[in-house]
FIGU-172569 format. One record per residue (C-alpha): residue number from 1; chain; x, y, z. Coordinates in pm, 1 decimal, m for minus. Layout:
<recs>
     n   chain          x          y          z
   NUM       A          X          Y          Z
...
</recs>
This chain:
<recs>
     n   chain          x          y          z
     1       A     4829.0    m3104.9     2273.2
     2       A     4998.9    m2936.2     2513.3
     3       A     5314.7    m2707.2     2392.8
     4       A     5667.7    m2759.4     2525.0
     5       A     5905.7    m2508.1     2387.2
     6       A     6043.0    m2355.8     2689.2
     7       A     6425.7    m2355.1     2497.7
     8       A     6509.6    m2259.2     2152.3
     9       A     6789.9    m2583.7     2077.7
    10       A     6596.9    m2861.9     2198.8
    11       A     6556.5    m3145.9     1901.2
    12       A     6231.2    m3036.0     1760.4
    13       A     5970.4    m3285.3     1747.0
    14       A     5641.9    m3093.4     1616.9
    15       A     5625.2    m2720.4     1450.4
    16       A     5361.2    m2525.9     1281.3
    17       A     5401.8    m2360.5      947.4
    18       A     5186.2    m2130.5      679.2
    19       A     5273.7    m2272.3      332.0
    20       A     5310.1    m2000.8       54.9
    21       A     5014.3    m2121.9     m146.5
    22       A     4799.2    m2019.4      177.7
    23       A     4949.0    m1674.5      275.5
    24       A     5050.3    m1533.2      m62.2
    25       A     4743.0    m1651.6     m224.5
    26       A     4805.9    m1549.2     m597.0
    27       A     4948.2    m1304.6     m747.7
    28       A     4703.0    m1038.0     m727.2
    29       A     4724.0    m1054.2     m355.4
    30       A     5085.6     m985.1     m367.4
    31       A     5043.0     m738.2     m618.2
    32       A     4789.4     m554.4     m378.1
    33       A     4981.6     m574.5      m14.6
    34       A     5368.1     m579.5      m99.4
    35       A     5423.9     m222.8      m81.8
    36       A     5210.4     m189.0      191.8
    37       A     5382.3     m435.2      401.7
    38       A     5741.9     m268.3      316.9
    39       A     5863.5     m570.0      119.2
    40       A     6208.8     m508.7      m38.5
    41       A     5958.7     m693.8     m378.6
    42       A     5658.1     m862.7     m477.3
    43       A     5738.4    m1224.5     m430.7
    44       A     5717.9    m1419.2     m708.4
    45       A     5412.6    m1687.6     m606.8
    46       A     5552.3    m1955.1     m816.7
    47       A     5873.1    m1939.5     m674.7
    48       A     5768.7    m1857.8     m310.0
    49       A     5558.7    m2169.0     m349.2
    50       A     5846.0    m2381.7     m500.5
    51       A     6060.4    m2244.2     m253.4
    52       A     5801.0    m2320.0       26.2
    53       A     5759.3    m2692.0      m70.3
    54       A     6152.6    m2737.1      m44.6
    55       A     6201.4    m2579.9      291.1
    56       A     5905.1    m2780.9      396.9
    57       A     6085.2    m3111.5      300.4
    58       A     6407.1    m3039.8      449.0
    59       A     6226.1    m2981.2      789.6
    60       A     6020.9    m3300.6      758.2
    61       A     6339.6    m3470.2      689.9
    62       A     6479.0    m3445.6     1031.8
    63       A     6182.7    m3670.8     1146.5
    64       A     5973.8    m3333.8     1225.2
    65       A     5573.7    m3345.5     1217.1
    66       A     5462.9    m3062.0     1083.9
    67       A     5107.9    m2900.8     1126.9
    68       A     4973.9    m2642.8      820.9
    69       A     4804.4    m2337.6      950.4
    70       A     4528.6    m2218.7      681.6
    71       A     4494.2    m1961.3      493.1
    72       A     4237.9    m1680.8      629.2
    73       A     4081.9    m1350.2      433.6
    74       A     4182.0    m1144.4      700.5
    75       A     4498.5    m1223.2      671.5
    76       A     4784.8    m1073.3      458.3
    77       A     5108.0    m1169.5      300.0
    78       A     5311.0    m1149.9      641.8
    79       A     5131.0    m1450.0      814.8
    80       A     5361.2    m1679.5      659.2
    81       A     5569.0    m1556.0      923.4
    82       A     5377.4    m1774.0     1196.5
    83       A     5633.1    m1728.1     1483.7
    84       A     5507.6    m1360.4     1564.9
    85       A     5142.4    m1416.7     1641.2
    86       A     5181.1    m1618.4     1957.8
    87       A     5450.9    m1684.2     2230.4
    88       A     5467.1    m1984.5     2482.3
    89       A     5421.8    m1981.0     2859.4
    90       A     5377.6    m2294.7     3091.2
    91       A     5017.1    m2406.2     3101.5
    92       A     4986.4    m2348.1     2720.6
    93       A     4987.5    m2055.6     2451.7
    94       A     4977.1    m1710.3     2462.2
    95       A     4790.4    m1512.3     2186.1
    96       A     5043.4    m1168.3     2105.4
    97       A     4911.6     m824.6     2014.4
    98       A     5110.0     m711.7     1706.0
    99       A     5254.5     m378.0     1733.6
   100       A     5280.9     m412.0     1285.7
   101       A     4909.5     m302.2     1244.1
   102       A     4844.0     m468.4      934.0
   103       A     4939.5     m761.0     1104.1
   104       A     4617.3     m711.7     1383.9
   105       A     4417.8    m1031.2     1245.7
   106       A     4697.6    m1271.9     1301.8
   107       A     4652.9    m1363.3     1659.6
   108       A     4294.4    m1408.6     1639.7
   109       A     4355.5    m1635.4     1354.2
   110       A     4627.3    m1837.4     1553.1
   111       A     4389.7    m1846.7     1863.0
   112       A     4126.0    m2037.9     1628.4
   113       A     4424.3    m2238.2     1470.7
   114       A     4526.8    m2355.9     1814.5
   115       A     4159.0    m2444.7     1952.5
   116       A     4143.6    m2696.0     1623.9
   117       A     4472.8    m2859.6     1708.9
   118       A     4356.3    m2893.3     2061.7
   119       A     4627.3    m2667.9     2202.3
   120       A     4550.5    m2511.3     2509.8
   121       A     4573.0    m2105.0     2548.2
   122       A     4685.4    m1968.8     2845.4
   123       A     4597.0    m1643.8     2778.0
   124       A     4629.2    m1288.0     2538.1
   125       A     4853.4     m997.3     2536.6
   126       A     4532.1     m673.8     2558.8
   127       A     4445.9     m344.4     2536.9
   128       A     4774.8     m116.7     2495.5
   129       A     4983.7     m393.0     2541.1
   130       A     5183.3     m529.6     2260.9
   131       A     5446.4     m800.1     2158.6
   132       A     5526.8    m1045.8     1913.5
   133       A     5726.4    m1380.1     1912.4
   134       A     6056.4    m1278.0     1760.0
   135       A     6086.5    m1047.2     2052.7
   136       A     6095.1    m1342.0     2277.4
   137       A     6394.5    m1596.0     2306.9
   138       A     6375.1    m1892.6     2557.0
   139       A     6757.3    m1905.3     2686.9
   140       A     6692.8    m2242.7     2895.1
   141       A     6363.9    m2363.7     3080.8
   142       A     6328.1    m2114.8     3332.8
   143       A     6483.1    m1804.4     3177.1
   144       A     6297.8    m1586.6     2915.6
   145       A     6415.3    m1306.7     2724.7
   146       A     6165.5    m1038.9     2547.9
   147       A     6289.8     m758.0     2402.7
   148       A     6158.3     m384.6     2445.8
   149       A     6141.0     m268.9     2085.4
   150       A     5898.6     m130.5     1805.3
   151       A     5718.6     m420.4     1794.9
   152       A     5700.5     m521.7     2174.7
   153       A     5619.0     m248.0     2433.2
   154       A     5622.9     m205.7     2825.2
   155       A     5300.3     m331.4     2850.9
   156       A     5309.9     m601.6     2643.5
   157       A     5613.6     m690.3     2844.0
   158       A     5449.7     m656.3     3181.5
   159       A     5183.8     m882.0     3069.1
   160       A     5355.2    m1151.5     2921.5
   161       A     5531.9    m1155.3     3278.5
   162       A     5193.1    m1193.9     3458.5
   163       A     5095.5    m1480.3     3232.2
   164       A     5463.5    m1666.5     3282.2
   165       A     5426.0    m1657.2     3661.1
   166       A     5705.6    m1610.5     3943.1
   167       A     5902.1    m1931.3     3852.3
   168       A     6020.8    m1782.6     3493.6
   169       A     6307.5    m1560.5     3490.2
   170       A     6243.3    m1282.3     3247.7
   171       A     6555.5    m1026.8     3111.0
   172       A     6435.0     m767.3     2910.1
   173       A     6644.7     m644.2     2665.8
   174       A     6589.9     m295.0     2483.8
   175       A     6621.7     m270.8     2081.2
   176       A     6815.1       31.1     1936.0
   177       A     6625.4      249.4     1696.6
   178       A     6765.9       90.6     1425.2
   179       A     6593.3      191.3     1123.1
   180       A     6289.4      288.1     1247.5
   181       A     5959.0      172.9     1361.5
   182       A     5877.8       54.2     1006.6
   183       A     6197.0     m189.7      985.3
   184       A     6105.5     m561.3     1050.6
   185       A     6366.9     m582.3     1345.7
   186       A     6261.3     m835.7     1651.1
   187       A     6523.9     m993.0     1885.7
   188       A     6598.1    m1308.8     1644.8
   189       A     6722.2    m1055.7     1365.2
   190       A     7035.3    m1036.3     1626.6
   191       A     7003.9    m1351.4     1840.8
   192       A     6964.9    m1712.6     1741.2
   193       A     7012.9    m1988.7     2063.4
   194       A     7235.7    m2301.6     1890.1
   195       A     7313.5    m2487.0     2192.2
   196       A     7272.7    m2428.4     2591.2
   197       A     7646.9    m2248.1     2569.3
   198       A     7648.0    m2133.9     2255.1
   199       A     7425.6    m1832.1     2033.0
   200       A     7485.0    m1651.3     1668.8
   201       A     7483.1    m1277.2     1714.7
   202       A     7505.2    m1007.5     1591.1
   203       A     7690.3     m766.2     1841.0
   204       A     7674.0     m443.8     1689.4
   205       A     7328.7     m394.3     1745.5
   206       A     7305.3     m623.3     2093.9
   207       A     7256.2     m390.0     2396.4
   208       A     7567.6     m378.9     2593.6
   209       A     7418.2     m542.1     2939.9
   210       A     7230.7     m775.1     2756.9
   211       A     7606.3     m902.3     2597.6
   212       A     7731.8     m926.4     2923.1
   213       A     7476.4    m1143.6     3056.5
   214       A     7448.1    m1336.6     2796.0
   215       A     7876.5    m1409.9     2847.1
   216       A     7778.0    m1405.8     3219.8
   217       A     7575.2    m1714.2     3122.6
   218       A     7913.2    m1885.0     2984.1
   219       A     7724.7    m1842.3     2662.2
   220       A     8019.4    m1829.9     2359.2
   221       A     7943.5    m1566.9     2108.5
   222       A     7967.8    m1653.2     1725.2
   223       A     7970.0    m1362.0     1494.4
   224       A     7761.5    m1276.2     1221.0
   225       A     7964.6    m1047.1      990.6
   226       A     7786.6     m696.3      881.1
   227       A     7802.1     m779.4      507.8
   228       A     7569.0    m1126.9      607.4
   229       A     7328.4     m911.9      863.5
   230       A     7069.1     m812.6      592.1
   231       A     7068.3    m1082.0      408.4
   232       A     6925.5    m1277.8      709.7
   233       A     7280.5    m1458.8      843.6
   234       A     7206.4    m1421.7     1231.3
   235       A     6863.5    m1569.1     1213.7
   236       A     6894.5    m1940.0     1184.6
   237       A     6624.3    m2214.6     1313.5
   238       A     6762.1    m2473.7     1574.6
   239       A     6698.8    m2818.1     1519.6
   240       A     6850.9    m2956.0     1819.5
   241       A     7175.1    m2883.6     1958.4
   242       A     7440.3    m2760.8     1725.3
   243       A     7216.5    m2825.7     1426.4
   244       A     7081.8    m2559.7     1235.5
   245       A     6874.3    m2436.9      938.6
   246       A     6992.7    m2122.7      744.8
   247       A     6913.6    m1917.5      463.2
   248       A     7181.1    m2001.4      186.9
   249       A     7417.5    m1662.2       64.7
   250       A     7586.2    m1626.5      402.7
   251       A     7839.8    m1832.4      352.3
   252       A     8088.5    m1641.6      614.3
   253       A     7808.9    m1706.1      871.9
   254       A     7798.8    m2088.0      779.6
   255       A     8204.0    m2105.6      839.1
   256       A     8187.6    m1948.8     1129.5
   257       A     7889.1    m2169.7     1285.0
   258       A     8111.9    m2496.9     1109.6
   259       A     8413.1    m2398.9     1330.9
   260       A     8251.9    m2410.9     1657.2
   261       A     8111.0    m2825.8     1543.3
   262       A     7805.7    m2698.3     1395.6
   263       A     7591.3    m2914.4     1158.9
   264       A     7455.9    m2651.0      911.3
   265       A     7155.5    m2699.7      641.9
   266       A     7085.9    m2456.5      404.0
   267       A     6760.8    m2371.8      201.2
   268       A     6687.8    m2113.0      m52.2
   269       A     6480.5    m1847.7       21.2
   270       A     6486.3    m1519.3     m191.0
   271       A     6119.5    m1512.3     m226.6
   272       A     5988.9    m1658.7      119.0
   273       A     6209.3    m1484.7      351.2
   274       A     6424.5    m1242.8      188.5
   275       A     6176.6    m1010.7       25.8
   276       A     5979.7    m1020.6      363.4
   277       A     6248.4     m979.7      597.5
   278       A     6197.8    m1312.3      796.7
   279       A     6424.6    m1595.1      816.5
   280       A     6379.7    m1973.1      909.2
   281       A     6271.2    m1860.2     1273.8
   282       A     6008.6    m1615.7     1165.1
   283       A     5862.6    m1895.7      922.5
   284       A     5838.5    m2144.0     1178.4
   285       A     5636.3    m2241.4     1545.9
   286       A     5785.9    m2510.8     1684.2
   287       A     5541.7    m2647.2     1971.2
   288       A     5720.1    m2930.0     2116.4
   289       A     6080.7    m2998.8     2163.7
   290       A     6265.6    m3252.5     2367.0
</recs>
């Protein structure tokens, strides 16, 4: 099964995703790691499960095949959020370093996940290098963008570029300070694709340059408001072009996406995504796309 994600607004045709019951476990698991893991709560793990099984039917209802990753001991509550322990590149998958270090065992896990499913790996991000997938947004088939944060370093960066080869364009765009290292702030907390011309943002926080290419692009610009940025509104999962899945309790966000012809589907997520910190993008790997 080779992976074809090289855009993030294609219609998706297969994904991967980590149900609750597998990463949260039971409650004693949750109990143990929550703190740890800088969760704004303990999720509740018949809710998150609940939750899970919802969000899992609204994807399969666009006609989606979905894949479950397993659970693992050496993983912790975080893996849910499959998107971070692997990125794509042409040729097949590339295993990320996490620069979260209680997140260290996910890419091995997702390297043995991918050799099951008979995905190909094109190679790993090493040594000091690190990165993780919500630093990295495809903008169209040949251009990349990773982001130089807390999370994704120089290195990590350099790498990736190696393994993409000289036919991928690659911007890199640097992450303010934010919050800190110990915030859970990648790229898609500030930049969801929707369509080839059109993205959600959230501008405050977008490096200037990276703004102006992204309007250099002839990319149109809708606007997450600051009371919706914490409560998830900019990162939304792209089910093909101009149709989206978002956390519900943005509902300025959804307006603003329904202006510009949007087709918006919500799902309730206080427990799977909120406590955590990771939307519908985090949650998800989508592995092929038309």
């Amino acid at each position: 099964m080779l992976p074809r994600v090289f855009d993030e607004v294609g219609r998706i045709k297969r994904i991967l995703l980590r149900h609750a019951e597998h990463a949260f476990v039971d409650e004693a698991t949750i109990a143990d790691q929550w703190r740890a893991l800088n969760y704004l709560g303990p999720p509740d793990f018949a809710s998150a499960c609940a939750e899970y099984q919802r969000f899992t039917s609204l994807i399969e209802g666009f006609g989606i095949t979905v894949e479950f990753l397993p659970t693992d001991d050496r993983l912790g509550l975080d893996a849910i959020y499959v998107r971070d322990a692997s990125v794509m590149a042409p040729g097949g998958m590339v295993i990320a370093n996490m620069g979260k270090p209680a997140r260290a065992a996910e890419p091995m896990v997702a390297a043995e996940c991918f050799g099951s499913l008979g995905m190909p790996i094109k190679g790993s991000i090493n040594g000091d290098g690190r990165l993780e997938g919500g630093d990295v947004v495809w903008l169209d088939a040949h251009t990349v963008v990773v982001a130089h944060g807390y999370r994704t370093n120089a290195e990590g960066i350099r790498q990736y570029a190696r393994l993409l080869g000289e036919n991928i364009e690659m911007l890199v765009a640097p992450l303010p300070h934010w919050k800190g290292p110990q915030d859970v702030f990648h790229l898609m907390s500030i930049l969801s694709p929707l369509d080839g011309d059109l993205a959600l943002v959230y501008s405050p926080l977008l490096p200037v340059p990276f703004r102006e290419a992204l309007l250099a692009r002839n990319i149109r610009l809708v606007e997450v408001p600051t009371e919706e940025f914490a409560s998830l509104g900019c990162n939304v999962l792209t089910i093909a072009p101009r149709c989206c899945v978002v956390l519900a309790g943005n509902p300025r966000t959804r307006a603003a996406l329904e202006r510009e012809g949007v087709e918006v589907h919500e799902f309730q997520g206080k427990e799977i995504a909120l406590k955590g910190g990771g939307g519908p993008t985090c949650l998800t790997l989508p592995i092929v796309r038309d």
